[in-house]
C-alpha positions, 0 to 999 in steps of 0.5 A, a space after each residue: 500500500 502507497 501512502 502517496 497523498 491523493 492528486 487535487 481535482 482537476 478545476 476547469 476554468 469557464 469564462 463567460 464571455 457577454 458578447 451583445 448582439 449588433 444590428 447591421 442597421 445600426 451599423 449602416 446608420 452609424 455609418 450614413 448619418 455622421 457622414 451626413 452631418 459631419 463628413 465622418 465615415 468610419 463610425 459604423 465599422 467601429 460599431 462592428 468592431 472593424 476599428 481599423 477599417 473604421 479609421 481607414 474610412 475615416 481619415 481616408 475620406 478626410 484626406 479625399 476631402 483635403 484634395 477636393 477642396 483644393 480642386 475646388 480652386 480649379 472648378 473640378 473639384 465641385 464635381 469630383 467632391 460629391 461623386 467621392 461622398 456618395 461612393 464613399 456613402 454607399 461603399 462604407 455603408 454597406 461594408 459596415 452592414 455586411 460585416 456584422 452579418 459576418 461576425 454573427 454567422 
């Protein structure tokens, strides 16, 4: 007969993490609205946790601005300025949109 003590019961460690559940709605929302108040792109993909692609829409439209508005001394840029918004309106939307259906699937 041994004497060895008996081995400890083995825990199994259970996190529980609370991941809420996010709309692709809102996500395109936060995606249109600050755009059309503000001229910010990129809130929405922040919303579905693309916080990378969030700041890439954002400062990239800022900058597409910056060089339309100095278009605008040559008359081009009052053309070129809204076509850059709606694309960038309707493409980051529904990037935005799409990828928290991704996240969900």
């Amino acid at each position: 007969m041994s004497s060895q003590p008996p081995a400890p019961p083995q825990v199994q460690h259970v996190h529980h993490h609370y991941v809420p559940v996010k709309s692709g709605g809102t996500a395109a929302l936060l995606e249109i609205l600050p755009g059309m108040l503000i001229q910010t792109f990129g809130i929405g993909h922040i919303y579905a946790g693309n916080v990378g692609t969030g700041l890439l829409f954002m400062f990239g439209y800022w900058c597409v601005a910056a060089v339309n508005l100095m278009l605008c001394f040559v008359v081009i840029g009052f053309f070129t300025w809204p076509i850059c918004w709606i694309a960038t309106a309707i493409i980051s939307t529904v990037i935005a949109s799409n990828s928290v259906k991704t996240a969900r699937a």
